[in-house]
C-alpha positions in Angstrom: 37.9 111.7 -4.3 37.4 112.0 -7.6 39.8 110.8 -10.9 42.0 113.5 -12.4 40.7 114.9 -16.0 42.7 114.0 -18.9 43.1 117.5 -20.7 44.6 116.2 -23.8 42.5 117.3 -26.2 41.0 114.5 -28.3 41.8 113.5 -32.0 40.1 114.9 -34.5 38.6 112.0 -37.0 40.5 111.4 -39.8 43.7 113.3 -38.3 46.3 111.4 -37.6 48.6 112.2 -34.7 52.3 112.7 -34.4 54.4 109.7 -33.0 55.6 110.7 -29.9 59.6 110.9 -29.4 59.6 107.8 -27.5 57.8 105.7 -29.7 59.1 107.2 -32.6 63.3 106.3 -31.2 61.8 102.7 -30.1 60.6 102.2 -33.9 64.3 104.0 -35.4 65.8 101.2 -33.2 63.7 98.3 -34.4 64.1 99.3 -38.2 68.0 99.7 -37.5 68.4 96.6 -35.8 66.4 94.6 -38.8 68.5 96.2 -41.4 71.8 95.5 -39.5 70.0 92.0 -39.2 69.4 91.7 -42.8 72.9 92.7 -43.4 74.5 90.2 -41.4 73.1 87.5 -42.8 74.3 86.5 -46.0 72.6 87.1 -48.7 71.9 84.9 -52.2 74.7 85.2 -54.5 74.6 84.8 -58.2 77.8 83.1 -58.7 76.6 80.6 -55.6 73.6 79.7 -57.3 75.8 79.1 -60.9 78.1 76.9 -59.3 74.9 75.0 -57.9 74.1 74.6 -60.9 77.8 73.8 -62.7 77.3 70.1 -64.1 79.6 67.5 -62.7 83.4 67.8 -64.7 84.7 64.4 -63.4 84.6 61.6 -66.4 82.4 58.9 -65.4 82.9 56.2 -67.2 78.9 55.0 -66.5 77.4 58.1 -68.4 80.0 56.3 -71.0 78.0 53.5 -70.9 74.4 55.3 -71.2 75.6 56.9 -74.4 76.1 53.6 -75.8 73.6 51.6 -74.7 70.6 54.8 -76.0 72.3 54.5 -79.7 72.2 50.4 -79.5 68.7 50.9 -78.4 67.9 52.9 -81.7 70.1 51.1 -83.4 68.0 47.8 -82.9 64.7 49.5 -83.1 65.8 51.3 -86.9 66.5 48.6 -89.3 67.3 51.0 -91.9 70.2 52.5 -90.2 71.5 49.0 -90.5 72.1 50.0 -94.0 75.7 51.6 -92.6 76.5 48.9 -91.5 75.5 46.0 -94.0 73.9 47.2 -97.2 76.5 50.1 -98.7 79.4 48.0 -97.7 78.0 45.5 -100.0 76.9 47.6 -102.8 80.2 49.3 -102.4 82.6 46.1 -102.9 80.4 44.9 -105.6 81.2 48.0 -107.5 84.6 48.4 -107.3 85.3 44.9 -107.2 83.7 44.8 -110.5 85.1 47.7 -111.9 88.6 46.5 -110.8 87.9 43.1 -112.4 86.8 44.9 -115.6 89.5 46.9 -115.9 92.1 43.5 -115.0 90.5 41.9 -117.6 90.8 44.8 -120.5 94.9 45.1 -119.7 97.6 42.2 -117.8 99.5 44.8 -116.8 96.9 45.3 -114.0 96.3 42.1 -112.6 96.3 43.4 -109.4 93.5 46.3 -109.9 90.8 44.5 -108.2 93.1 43.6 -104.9 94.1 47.6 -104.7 90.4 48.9 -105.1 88.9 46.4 -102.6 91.5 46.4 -100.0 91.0 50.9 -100.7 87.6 50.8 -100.1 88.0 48.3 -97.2 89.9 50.3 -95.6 88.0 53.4 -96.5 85.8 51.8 -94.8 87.0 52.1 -91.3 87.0 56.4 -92.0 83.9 55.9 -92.8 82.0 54.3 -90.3 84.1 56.4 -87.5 83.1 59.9 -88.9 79.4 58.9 -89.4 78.8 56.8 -85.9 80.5 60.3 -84.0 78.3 63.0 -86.3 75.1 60.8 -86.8 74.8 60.5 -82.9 74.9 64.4 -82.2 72.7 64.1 -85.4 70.1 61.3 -84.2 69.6 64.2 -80.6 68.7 66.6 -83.4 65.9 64.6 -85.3 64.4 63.1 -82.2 64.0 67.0 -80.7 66.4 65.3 -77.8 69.5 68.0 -77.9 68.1 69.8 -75.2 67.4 67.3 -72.8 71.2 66.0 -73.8 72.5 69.9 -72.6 70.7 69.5 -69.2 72.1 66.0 -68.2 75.2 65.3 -66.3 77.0 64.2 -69.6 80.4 66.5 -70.4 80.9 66.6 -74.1 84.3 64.5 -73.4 82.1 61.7 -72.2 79.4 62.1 -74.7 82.1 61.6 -77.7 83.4 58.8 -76.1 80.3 57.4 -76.2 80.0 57.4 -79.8 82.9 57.1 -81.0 83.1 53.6 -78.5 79.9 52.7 -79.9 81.3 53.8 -83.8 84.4 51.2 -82.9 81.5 48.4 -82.1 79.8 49.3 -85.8 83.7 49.5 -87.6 84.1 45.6 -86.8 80.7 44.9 -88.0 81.1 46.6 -91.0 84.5 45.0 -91.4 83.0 41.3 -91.2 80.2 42.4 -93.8 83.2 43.7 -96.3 85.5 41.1 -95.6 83.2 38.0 -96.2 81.5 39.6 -99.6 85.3 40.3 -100.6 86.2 36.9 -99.8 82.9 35.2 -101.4 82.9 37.6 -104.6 85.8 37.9 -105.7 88.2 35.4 -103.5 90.1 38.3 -101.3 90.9 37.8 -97.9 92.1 40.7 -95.8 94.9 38.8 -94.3 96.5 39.3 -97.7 97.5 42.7 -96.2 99.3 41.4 -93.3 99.7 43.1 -89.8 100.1 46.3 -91.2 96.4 46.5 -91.0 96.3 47.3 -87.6 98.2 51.0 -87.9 96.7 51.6 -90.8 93.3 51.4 -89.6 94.0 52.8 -86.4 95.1 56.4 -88.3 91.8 55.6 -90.3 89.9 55.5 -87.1 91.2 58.7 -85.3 90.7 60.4 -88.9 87.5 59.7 -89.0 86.8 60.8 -85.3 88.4 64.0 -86.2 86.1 64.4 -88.8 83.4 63.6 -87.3 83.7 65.6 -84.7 84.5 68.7 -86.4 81.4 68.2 -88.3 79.2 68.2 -84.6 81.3 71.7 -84.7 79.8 72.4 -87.9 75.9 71.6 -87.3 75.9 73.7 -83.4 77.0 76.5 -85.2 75.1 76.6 -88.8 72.3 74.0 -88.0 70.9 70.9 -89.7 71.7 72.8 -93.0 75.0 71.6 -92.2 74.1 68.3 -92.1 75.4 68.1 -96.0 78.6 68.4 -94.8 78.5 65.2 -92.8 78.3 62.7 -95.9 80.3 65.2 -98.2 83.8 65.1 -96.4 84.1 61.5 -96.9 84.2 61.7 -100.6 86.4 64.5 -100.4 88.4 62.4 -98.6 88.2 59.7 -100.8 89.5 62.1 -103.4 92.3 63.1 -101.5 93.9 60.6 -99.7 94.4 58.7 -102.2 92.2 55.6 -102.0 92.8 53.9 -105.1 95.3 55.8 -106.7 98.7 57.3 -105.7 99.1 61.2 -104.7 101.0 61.9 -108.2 97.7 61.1 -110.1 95.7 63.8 -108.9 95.8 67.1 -110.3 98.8 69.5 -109.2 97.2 72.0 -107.2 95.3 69.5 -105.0 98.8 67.5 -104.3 99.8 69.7 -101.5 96.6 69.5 -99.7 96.9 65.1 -99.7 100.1 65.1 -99.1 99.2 67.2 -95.6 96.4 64.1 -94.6 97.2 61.6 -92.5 95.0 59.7 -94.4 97.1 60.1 -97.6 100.2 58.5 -95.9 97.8 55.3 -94.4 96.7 54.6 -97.6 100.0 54.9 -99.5 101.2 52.0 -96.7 98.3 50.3 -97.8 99.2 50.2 -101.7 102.9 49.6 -100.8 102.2 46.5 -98.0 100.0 45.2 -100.8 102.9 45.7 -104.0 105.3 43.8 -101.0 107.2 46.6 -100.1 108.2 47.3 -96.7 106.4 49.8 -94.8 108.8 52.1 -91.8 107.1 52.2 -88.9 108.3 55.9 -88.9 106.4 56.2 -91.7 103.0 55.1 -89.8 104.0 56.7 -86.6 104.1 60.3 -88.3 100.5 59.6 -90.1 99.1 58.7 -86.2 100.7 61.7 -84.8 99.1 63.8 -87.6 96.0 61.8 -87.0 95.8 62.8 -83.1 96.8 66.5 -84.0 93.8 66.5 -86.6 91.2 64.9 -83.1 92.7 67.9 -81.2 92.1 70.4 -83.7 88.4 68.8 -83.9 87.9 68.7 -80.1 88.9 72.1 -80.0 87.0 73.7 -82.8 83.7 72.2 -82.0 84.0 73.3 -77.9 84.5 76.4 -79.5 81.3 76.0 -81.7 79.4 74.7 -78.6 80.4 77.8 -76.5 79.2 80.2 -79.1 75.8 77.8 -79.5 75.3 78.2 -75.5 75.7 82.2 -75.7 73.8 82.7 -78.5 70.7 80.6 -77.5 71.2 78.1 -80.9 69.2 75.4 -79.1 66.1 76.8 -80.4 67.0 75.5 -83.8 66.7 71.8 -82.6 63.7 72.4 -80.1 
């Protein structure tokens, strides 16, 4: 018997034949069933992979600790930046302690010249060294071409200014010894002499100077290191206007309103006044700490501002 003869005509070459109904359903089916397949399963989300990336918000008082311990490290491998620390408070109370002996000696009706212009620039002092540890360690990630790799860390910008301003406290007392045994060798003045009333005082000094400081980080994200002029130049406009070694009434009258608004006016008008002997409220003081801690919040808040603008608009590239 022989096999049956397939009639189907065969395929021409080159021509490619219809899918047959069956085959053509079977493959409708498979794409439908990957599709409903893809669909089920979830897919990659951009907000997901944001929050992955979200860097921890908790305060951790260890990346605290590596803040301090990266500006010791530079701080003991740079021995010029030691000149904060040692050589300007030196210069500085050998010039006004000289010019406050000159001008005791010229006139006895200001014998105590030289005790109110180095106990003003002691104090001064402790502004000072708190507004330039905070801005000179944003500034120090800036020269070393490190702000980038500060940005991509775990470190919150709350933790970070703790850091320096923790390890600014640490370079206050050291520039306090340096001023207080040159005062005390030179020209026989020993802090003490302004009693416990240093201890507010230079605590509104200190969260001034934080303030400041950090307003000035505020400053340098948004206009660059152009800004960095701005750093050193407050504190001598401070100096002018608080009042450092001369009441409020001596400056000129449209500048009195603007002292008289500083908590740093009121701190060293305590100071003058402790040192003359006369008594000091502690209402007094406690208004010139709240206006202190209003001035860090103002500070805090103006340079997360600053930082939020720097992150949108892609400033980074000016420090890389």
């Amino acid at each position: 018997m022989s096999a049956p003869v397939d009639s189907t005509p065969a395929p021409e070459p080159g021509r490619r034949e219809p899918a047959s109904p069956t085959a053509t359903t079977a493959t409708t089916g498979s794409t439908a069933s990957d599709t409903s397949m893809r669909s089920a399963s979830p897919a990659p989300r951009a907000d997901t992979q944001r929050l992955a990336m979200v860097r921890p918000r908790a305060f951790d008082p260890r990346r605290v600790r590596i803040v301090i311990r990266r500006h010791r490290y530079v701080l003991w491998r740079s021995p010029h930046r030691w000149f904060d620390i040692a050589f300007w408070p030196l210069m500085d109370v050998i010039l006004w302690g000289s010019l406050g002996t000159y001008v005791a000696r010229q006139d006895a009706t200001s014998q105590a010249g030289t005790v109110y212009l180095i106990a003003g620039i002691i104090m001064f002092h402790i502004l000072f060294q708190s507004q330039i540890a905070v801005a000179t360690g944003f500034m120090e990630e800036t020269w070393s071409r490190n702000l980038l790799n500060v940005l991509t860390t775990p470190v919150t910008e709350l933790e970070y200014i703790a850091g320096t301003a923790t390890f600014g406290l640490a370079k206050v007392f050291l520039a306090l010894t340096t001023l207080s045994v040159t005062a005390f060798f030179f020209f026989n003045f020993e802090v003490t002499e302004i009693g416990w009333q240093i201890i507010p005082i230079a605590a509104v000094l200190m969260v001034v100077g934080w303030a400041v400081g950090i307003a000035n980080i505020g400053l340098l994200l948004r206009y660059g290191q152009s800004a960095e002029i701005l750093t050193w130049g407050t504190n001598f406009v401070l100096m002018a206007l608080s009042g450092v070694f001369n009441p409020v009434e001596a400056l000129p009258g449209p500048l009195q309103p603007i002292a008289n608004i500083l908590p740093s006016t009121k701190a060293f008008a305590a100071l003058r006044a402790t040192l003359a002997g006369e008594p000091v409220e502690a209402g007094y003081l406690a208004g010139a700490m709240v206006g202190a801690l209003v001035m860090l919040a103002a500070g805090f808040a103006f340079s997360t501002w600053m930082l939020r603008i720097f992150r949108r608009r892609g400033f980074v590239t000016r420090f890389s």
